[in-house]
C-alpha positions as CSV (number, residue, x, y, z in Angstrom):
1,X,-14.5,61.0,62.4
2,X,-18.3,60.5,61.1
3,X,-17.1,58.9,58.2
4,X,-14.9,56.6,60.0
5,X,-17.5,55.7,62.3
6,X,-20.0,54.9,59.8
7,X,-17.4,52.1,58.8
8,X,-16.7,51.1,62.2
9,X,-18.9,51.7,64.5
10,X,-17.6,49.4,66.9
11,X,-15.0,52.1,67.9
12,X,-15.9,52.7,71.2
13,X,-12.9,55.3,71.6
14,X,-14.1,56.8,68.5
15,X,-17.6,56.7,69.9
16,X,-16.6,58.4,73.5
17,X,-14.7,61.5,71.5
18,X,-17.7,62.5,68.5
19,X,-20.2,62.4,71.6
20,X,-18.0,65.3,73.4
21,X,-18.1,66.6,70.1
22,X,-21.6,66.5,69.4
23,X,-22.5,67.4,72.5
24,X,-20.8,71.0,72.5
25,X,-22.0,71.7,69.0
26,X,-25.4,71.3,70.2
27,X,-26.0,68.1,69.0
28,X,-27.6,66.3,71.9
29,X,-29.6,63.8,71.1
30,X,-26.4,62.7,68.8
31,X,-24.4,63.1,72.1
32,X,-26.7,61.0,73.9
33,X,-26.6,58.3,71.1
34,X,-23.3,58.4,70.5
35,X,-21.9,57.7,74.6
36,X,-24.8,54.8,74.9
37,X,-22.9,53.0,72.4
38,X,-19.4,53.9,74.1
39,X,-21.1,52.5,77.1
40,X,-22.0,49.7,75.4
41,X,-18.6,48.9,73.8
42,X,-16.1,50.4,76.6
43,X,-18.4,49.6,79.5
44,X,-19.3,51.7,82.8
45,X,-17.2,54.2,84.5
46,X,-18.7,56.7,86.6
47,X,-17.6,59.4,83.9
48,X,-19.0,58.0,80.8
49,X,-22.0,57.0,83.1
50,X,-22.2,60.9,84.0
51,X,-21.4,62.1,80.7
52,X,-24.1,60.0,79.4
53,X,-26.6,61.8,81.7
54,X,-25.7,65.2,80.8
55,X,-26.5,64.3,77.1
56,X,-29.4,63.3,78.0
57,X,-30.4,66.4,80.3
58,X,-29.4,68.4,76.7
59,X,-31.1,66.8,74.9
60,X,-34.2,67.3,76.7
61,X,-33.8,70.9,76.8
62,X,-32.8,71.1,80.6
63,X,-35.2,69.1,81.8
64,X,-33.5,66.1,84.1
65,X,-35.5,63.1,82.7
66,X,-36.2,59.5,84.2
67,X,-32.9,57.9,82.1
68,X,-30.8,61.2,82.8
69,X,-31.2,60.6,86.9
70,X,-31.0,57.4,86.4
71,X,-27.8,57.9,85.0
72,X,-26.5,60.3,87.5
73,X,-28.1,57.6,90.4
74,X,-25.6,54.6,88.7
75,X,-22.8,57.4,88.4
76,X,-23.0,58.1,92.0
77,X,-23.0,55.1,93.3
78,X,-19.9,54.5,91.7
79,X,-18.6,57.2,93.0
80,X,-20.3,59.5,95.0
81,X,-18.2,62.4,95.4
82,X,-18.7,63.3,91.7
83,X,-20.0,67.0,91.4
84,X,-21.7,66.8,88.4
85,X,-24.1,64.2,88.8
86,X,-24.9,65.7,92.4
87,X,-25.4,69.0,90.7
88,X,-27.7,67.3,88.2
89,X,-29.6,65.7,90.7
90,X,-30.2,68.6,93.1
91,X,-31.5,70.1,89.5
92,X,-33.8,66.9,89.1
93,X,-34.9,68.1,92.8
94,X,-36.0,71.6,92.2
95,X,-37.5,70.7,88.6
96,X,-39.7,68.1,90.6
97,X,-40.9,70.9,93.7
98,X,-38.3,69.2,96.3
99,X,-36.8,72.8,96.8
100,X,-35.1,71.1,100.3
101,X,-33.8,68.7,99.0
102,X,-32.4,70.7,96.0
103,X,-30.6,73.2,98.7
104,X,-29.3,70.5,100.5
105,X,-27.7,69.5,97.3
106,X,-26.1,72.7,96.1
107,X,-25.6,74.1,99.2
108,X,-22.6,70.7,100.5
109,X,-21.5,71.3,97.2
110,X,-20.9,75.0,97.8
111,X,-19.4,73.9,101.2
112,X,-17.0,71.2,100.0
113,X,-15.6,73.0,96.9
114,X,-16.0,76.9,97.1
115,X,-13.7,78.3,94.8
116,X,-14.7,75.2,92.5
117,X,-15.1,76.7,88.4
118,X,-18.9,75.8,88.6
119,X,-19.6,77.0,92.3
120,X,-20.6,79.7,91.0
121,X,-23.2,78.1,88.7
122,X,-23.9,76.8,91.7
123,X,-24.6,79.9,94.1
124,X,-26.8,80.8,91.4
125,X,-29.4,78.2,91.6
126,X,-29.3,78.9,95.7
127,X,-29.8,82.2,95.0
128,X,-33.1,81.1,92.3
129,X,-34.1,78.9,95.3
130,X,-34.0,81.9,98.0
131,X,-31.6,79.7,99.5
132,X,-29.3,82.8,100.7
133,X,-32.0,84.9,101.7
134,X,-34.8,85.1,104.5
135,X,-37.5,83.4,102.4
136,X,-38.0,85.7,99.8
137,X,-41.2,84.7,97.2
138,X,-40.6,82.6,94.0
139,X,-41.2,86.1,92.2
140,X,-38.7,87.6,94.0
141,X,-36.3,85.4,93.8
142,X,-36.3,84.8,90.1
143,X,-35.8,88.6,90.0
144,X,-32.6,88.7,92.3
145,X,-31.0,85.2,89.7
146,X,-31.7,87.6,86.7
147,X,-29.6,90.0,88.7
148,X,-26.5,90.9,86.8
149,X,-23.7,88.7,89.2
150,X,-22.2,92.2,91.1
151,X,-26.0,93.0,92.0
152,X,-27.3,89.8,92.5
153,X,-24.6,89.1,95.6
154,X,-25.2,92.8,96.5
155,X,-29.1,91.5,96.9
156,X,-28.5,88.6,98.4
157,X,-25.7,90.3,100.7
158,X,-28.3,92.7,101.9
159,X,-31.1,89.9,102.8
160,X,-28.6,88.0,104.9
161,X,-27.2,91.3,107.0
162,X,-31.2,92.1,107.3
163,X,-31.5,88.1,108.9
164,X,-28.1,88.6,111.0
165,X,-29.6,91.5,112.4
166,X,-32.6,90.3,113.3
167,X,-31.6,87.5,114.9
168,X,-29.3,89.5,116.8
169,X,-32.5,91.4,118.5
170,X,-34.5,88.1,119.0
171,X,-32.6,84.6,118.6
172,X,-35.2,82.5,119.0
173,X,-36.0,81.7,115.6
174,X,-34.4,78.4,115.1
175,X,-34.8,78.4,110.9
176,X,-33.7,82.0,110.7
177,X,-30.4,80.6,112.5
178,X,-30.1,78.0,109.8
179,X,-31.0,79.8,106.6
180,X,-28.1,82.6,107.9
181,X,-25.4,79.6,108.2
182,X,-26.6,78.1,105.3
183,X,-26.4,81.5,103.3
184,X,-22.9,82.4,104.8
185,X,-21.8,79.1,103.4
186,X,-23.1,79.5,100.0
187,X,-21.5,83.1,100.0
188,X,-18.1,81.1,100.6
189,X,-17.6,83.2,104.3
190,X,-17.8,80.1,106.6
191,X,-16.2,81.6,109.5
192,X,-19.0,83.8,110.0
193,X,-21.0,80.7,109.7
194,X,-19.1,79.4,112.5
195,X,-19.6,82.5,114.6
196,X,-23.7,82.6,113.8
197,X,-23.3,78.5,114.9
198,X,-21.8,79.9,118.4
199,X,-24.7,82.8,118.8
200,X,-27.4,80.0,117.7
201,X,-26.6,77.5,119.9
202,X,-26.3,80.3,122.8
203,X,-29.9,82.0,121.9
204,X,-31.1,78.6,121.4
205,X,-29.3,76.4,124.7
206,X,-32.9,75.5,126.2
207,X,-34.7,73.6,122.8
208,X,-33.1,70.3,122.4
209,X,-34.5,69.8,118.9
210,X,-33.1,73.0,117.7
211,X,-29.3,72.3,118.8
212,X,-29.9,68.9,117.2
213,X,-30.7,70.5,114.0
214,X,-28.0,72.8,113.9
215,X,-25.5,70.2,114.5
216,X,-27.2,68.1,111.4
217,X,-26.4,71.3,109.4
218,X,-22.9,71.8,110.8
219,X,-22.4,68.0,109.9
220,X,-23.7,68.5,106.6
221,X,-22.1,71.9,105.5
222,X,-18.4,70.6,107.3
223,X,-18.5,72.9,109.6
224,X,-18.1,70.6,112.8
225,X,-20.3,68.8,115.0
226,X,-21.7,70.9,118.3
């Protein structure tokens, strides 16, 4: 296919299939070359547009650059339900310090597609984030994502039954309400999310701002307004 593409580089098919190719022998920045002229000859679709992205995010050794979001951005508003580039951009989110904004990410794409084959990819950066825990520091929570997978959800099991239960003595902590639905949403159980929704808007029924909040988050995990 190299050979053939040296003679004809203007095969944009030809172009689209060695970037897949160089890209899962490790051949990013070939990858990356290779789809920008695909785009170039067969034009934008949201996939090529995201594919292009992730060569780029390769090729840079993880790091979601300028062109890579840019990429995703264009991909996105193409089509945003795309996974992919939303995962890549929640990535471009924690790699800039935005750790809200990169839970927000993960956490509706948890929500949306729980038993997706990457959601698990997924729950792990949560977990890295101390997304599914009650604030645990950055070094503890890089220890629980180096967690082997059966210990890491045992870890992250045990933070949220240690939240549940303290908001079960005192409910007035209006972000300990969210970071347990949150967390029983990554962990794929939403009815107990529903349930803690129920007890937070019950301990909570006299701070306007707090029920307004939780019904954002209900919104935004698709767990139903109040």
């Amino acid at each position: 296919l190299e050979a053939r593409l040296a003679k004809h580089p203007d095969d944009g098919m030809g172009q689209e299939v060695i970037a897949k190719l160089y890209l899962a022998v490790g051949r990013a920045d070939e990858a990356a070359a290779a789809y920008a002229k695909a785009l170039e000859l067969l034009g934008e679709t949201p996939q090529r547009r995201e594919d292009y992205g992730e060569a780029l995010v390769a090729a840079a050794n993880g790091v979601v650059t300028a062109d890579a979001r840019a990429a995703f951005e264009t991909t996105l508003r193409a089509d945003p339900s795309r996974p992919k580039a939303r995962y890549y951009l929640g990535l471009a989110a924690e790699q800039a310090g935005d750790g809200n904004r990169a839970v927000e990410i993960f956490s509706k794409l948890v929500a949306e597609a729980p038993n997706a084959p990457w959601a698990a990819a997924v729950r792990a950066r949560l977990a890295a984030l101390g997304a599914a825990s009650p604030s645990p520091g950055a070094g503890a929570a890089a220890e629980i994502a180096a967690l082997p997978p059966a210990d890491r959800d045992a870890a992250i099991r045990g933070m949220v039954d240690q939240l549940a239960a303290r908001l079960a003595r005192d409910g007035h902590d209006a972000e300990g309400w969210l970071k347990l639905v949150r967390s029983y949403v990554v962990m794929n159980e939403t009815d107990k999310a529903r349930a803690a929704l129920l007890d937070a808007r019950r301990s909570l029924a006299e701070d306007s701002a707090a029920l307004a909040r939780l019904d954002d988050l209900a919104r935004e995990l698709g767990l139903g307004g109040s």
